[in-house]
C-alpha positions in Angstrom: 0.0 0.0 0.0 1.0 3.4 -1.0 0.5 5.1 2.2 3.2 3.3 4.3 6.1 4.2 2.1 5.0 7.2 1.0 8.2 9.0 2.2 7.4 12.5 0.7 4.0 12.0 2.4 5.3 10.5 5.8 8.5 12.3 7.1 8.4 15.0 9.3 11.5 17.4 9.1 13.8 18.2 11.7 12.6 21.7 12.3 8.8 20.7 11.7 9.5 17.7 14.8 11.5 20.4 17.3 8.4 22.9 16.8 6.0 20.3 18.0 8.4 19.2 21.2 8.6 23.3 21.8 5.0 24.1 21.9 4.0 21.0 23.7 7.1 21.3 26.7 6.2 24.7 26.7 2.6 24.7 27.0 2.8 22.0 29.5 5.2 24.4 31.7 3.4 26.9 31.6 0.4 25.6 32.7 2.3 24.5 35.6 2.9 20.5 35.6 4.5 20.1 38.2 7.4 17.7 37.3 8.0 19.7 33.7 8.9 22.9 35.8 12.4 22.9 35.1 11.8 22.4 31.3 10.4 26.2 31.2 14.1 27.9 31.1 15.4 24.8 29.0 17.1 25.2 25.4 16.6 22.5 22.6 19.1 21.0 20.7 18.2 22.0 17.7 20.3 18.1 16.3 18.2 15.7 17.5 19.0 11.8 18.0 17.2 9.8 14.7 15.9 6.6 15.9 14.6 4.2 13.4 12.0 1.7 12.9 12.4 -1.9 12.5 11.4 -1.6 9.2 14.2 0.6 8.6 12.2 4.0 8.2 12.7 7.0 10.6 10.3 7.0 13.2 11.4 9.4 16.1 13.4 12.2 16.7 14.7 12.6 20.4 15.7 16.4 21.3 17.6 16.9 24.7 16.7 20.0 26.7 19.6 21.6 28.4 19.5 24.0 31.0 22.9 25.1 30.9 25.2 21.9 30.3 22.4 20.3 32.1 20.3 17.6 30.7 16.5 18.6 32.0 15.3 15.6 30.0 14.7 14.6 26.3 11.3 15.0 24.1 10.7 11.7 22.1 8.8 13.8 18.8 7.7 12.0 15.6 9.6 11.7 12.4 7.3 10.4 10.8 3.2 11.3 10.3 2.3 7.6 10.6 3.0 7.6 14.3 -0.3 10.3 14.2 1.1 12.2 17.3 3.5 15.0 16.6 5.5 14.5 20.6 5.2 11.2 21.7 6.5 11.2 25.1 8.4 14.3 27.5 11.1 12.3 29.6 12.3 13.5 32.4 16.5 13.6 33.4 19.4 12.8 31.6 19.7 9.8 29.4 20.8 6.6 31.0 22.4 5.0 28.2 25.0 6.9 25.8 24.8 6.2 21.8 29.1 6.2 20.9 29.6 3.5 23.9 26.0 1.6 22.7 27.6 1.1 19.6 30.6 0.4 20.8 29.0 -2.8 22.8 27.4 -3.4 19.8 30.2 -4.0 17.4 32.2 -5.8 20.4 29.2 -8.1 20.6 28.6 -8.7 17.4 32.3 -9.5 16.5 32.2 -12.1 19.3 29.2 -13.6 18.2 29.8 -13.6 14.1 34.2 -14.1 14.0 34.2 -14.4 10.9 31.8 -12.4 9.1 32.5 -8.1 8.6 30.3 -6.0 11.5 29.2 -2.5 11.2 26.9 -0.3 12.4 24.3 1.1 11.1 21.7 2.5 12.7 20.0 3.0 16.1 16.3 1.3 16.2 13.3 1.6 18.0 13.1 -2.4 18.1 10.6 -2.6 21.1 8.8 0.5 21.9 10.4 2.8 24.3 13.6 -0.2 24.2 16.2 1.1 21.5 19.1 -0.6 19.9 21.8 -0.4 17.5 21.3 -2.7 14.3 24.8 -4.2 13.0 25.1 -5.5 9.5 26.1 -8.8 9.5 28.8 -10.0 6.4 28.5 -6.8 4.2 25.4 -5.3 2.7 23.7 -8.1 1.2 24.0 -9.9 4.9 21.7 -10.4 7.7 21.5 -7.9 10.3 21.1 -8.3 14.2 20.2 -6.1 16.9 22.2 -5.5 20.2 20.8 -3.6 23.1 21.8 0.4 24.0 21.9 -1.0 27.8 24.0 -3.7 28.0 24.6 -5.1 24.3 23.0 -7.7 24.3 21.5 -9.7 21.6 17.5 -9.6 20.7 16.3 -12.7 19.8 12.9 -12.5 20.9 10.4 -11.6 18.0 7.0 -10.7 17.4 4.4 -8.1 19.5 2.8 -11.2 20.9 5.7 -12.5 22.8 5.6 -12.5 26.9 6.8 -9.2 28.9 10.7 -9.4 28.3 13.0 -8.7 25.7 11.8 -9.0 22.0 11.7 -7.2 18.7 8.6 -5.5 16.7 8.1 -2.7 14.0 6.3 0.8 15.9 5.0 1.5 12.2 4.5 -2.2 10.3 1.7 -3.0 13.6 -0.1 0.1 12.9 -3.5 -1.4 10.7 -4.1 -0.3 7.5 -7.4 1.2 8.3 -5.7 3.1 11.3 -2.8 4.9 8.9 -5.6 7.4 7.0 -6.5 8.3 10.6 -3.3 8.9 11.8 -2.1 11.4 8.9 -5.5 13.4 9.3 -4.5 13.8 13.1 -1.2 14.8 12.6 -2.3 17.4 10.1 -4.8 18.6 12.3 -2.2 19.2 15.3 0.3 20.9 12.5 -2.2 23.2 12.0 -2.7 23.6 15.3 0.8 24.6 15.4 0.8 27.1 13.0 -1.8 28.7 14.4 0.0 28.9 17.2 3.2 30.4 15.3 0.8 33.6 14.5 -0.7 33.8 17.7 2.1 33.4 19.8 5.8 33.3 18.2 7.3 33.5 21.7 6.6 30.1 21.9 9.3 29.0 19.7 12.3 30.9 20.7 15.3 29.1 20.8 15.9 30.2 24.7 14.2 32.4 27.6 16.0 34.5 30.5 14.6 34.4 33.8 13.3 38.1 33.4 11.5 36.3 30.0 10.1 33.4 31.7 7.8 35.4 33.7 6.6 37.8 30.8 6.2 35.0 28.7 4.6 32.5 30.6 0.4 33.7 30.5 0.7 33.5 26.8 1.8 30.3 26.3 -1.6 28.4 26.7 -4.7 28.6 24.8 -6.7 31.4 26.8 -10.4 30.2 27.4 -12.4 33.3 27.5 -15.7 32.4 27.9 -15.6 29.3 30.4 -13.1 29.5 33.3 -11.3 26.0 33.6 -7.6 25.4 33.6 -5.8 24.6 30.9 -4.2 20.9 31.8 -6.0 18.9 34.8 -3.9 15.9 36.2 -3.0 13.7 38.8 -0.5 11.4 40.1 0.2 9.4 42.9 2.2 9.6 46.3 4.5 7.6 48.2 7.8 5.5 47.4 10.4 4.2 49.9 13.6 3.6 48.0 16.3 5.3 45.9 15.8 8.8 46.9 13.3 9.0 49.9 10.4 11.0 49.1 6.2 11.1 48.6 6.1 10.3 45.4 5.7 7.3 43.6 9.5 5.6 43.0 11.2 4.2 39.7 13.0 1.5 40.0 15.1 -0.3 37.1 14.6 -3.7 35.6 17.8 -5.2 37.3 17.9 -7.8 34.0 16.7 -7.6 30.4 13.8 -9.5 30.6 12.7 -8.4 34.3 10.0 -5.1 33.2 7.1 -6.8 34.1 9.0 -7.9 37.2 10.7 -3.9 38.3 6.7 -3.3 37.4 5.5 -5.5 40.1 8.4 -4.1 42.6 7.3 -0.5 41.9 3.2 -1.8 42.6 4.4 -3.9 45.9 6.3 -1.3 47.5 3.8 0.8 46.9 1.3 -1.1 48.7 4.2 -1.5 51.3 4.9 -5.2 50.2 8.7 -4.6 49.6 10.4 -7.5 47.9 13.6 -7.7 46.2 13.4 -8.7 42.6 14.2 -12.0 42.7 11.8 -13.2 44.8 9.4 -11.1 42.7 10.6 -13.1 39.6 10.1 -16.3 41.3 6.8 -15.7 42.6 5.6 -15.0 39.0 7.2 -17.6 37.3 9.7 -15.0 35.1 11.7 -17.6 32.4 14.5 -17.1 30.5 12.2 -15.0 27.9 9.8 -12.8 30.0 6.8 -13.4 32.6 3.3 -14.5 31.4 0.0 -12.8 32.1 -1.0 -15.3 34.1 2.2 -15.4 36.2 2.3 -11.6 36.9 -1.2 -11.8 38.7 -0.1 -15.1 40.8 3.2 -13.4 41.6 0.9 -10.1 42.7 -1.5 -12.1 45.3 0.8 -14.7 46.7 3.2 -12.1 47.6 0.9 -10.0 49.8 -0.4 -13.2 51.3 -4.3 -13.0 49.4 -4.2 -9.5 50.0 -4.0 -8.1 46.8 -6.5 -8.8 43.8 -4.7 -8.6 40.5 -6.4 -8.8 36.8 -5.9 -7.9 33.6 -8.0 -6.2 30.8 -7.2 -6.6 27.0 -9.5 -3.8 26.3 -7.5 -1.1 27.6 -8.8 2.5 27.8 -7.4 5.6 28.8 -9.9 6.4 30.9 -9.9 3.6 32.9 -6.3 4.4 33.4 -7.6 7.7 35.1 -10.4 5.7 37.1 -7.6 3.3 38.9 -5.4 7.3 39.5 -7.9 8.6 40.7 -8.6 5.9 43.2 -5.1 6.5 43.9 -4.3 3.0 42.5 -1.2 2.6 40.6 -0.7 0.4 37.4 0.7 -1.7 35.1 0.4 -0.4 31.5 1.3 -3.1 29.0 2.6 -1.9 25.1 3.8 -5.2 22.7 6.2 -7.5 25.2 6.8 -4.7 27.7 5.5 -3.9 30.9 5.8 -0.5 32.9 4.0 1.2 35.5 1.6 4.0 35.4 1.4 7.0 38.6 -0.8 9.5 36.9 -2.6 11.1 33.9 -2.8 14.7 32.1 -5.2 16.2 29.8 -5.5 19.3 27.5 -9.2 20.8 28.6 -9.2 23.3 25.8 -8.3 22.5 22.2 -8.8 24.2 18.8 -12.1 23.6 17.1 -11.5 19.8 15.1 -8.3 19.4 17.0 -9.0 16.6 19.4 -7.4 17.0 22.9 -4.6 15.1 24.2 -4.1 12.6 27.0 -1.2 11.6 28.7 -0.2 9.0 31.2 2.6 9.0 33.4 4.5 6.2 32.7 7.3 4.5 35.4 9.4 2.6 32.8 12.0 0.0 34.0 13.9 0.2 31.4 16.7 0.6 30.5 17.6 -2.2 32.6 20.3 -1.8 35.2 22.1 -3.9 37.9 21.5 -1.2 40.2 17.5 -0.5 40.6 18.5 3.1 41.3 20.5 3.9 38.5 18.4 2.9 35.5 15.0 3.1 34.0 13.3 6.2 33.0 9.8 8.4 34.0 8.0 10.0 31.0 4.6 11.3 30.2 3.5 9.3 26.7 0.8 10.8 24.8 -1.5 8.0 24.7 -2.9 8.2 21.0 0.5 7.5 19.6 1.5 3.7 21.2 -0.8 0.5 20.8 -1.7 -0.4 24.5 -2.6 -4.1 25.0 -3.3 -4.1 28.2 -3.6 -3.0 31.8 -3.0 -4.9 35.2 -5.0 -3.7 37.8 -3.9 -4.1 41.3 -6.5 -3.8 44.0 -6.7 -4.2 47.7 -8.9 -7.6 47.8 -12.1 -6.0 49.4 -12.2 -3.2 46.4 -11.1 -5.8 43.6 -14.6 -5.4 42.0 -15.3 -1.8 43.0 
């Protein structure tokens, strides 16, 4: 079908993507999320980080946001139309994984695992959405190729969007249904003019940088003004409460401490939050993990046998955004399941006021365990995902047993 490789039709250009991550950071600051509050002063690399599809064709390009020499966090924008959202997902902190020493590991592996055939890389790759790797041709162009892990350089072996929550490789753009793709350009058009309206409303918006005595000038006219009906411009919510890492009363993030452990570093998030606190081992035991990932099934076991019956766990393969925001609001944290990857959600966000035919966008604020680390504290990453751009196969609902059916 025409419309997939439709490159002329698809890509988004560089500056095109960075105007998109600048309107939606800055809106989002100025509105006054909370956790985005150091992204108001922050300046965009205008050279973002391309990362590729499976299928070979761009699909994202990641801008850092630097305050200074400091890295505020990253914003994961489309570079391509099919994805349908124009900003994906706004990450918070520095990234955990560097590219030059990823494909480093790469090569090393590769070598090691191919002696005699010529390695090189080529590209970095989206292979498991949010997981990225570096792709290595394998015995010159006419080879095979194989994809290593940025975290640890591993090998992916796994394939298909079916497999269990571990490690394994799908295409972002080749799961997208035909029907959906018509869809998906008429959004993103929508939201580009939304943009451009916004460039003649408001070109303060996109300036490369603001000083503090900017910031405070700029800041009311960042977000759409609603003049007849006085509601904010953003409502949210997230939860409270995590005892590890960095003390605090907020929900933690901990790391995947292997690279098939996210559904596991999911559960230890969920646990501790419900003041069950269980390293990640036993966790893994409890629900059955393999060598390739943790079942469904397994993941719900592992949740009531470890709190002793007092925890309800179940999962729904109908997955909805707003039943996301029911299970926040009832302060209730949860697992939020894309193709063989598990990570957990604290909280949602969405846009009350919109242009007219521009639908308004939802977030949800995802806990990711990955990239995996050895040390729970040092890895993973916290990121609010627009939820119209992933495919969401399921949530994992985990309920004191008295409210399970509430």
């Amino acid at each position: 079908m025409g419309i997939r490789r439709s490159q002329t039709r698809a890509l988004v250009a560089t500056e095109q993507a960075l105007g998109h991550a600048l309107m939606a950071v800055r809106r989002a600051w100025a509105a006054g999320i909370a956790d985005l509050q150091d992204f108001g002063a922050a300046e965009f690399d205008p050279e973002p980080l391309t990362l590729y599809d499976l299928n070979g064709e761009p699909l994202f390009h990641e801008f850092r946001c630097l305050a200074g020499t400091r890295e505020v966090g990253r914003v994961k924008a489309a570079a391509s139309r099919l994805v349908g959202s124009p900003v994906v997902s706004i990450e918070r902190g520095p990234r955990s994984w560097d590219a030059a020493r990823a494909v480093e590991m790469a090569v090393a592996a590769a070598k090691k695992a191919y002696p005699r055939q010529a390695v090189a890389a080529k590209e970095l790759v989206c292979y498991s959405y949010p997981k990225i790797g570096v792709r290595v041709q394998i015995g010159g162009d006419k080879g095979a190729s194989a994809i290593f892990d940025v975290a640890d350089g591993s090998q992916v072996e796994q394939f298909g969007a079916d497999a269990a929550d571990g490690q394994c490789s799908w295409s972002f753009l080749d799961t997208i249904g035909v029907p959906a793709l018509e869809d998906r350009l008429r959004r993103f058009d929508e939201h580009d003019k939304e943009m451009e309206a916004a460039r003649a409303s408001t070109p303060e918006m996109f300036a490369k940088a603001y000083t503090a005595r900017e910031l405070v000038a700029v800041r009311a006219k960042l977000i759409l003004p609603s003049d007849y009906i006085k509601i904010p411009f953003y409502s949210s919510k997230v939860l409270s409460f995590g005892p590890r890492c960095s003390p605090h009363d907020c929900f933690e993030l901990y790391a995947q401490q292997t690279n098939v452990y996210c559904a596991v570093a999911t559960g230890q998030m969920i646990l501790d939050f419900y003041r069950y606190p269980f390293e990640q081992t036993a966790i893994a035991a409890a629900m059955g993990t393999g060598a390739t990932g943790t079942s469904f099934a397994g993941q719900e076991t592992g949740y009531e046998t470890l709190s002793n019956g007092c925890l309800d766990a179940g999962h729904d393969f109908s997955a909805d955004w707003t039943e996301a925001k029911a299970e926040i609001d009832a302060n209730r944290p949860l697992k939020s399941g894309i193709p063989g990857h598990a990570r957990a959600c604290a909280g949602w966000k969405r846009q009350n006021i919109s242009l007219v035919g521009v639908p308004p966008k939802r977030w949800l604020q995802i806990y990711d365990p990955w990239p995996w680390n050895a040390d729970l504290c040092s890895g993973g990453a916290v990121y609010w995902e627009d939820w119209d751009a992933v495919t969401h196969t399921n949530f994992c609902y985990v309920r004191h047993a008295s409210s399970a059916h509430a």
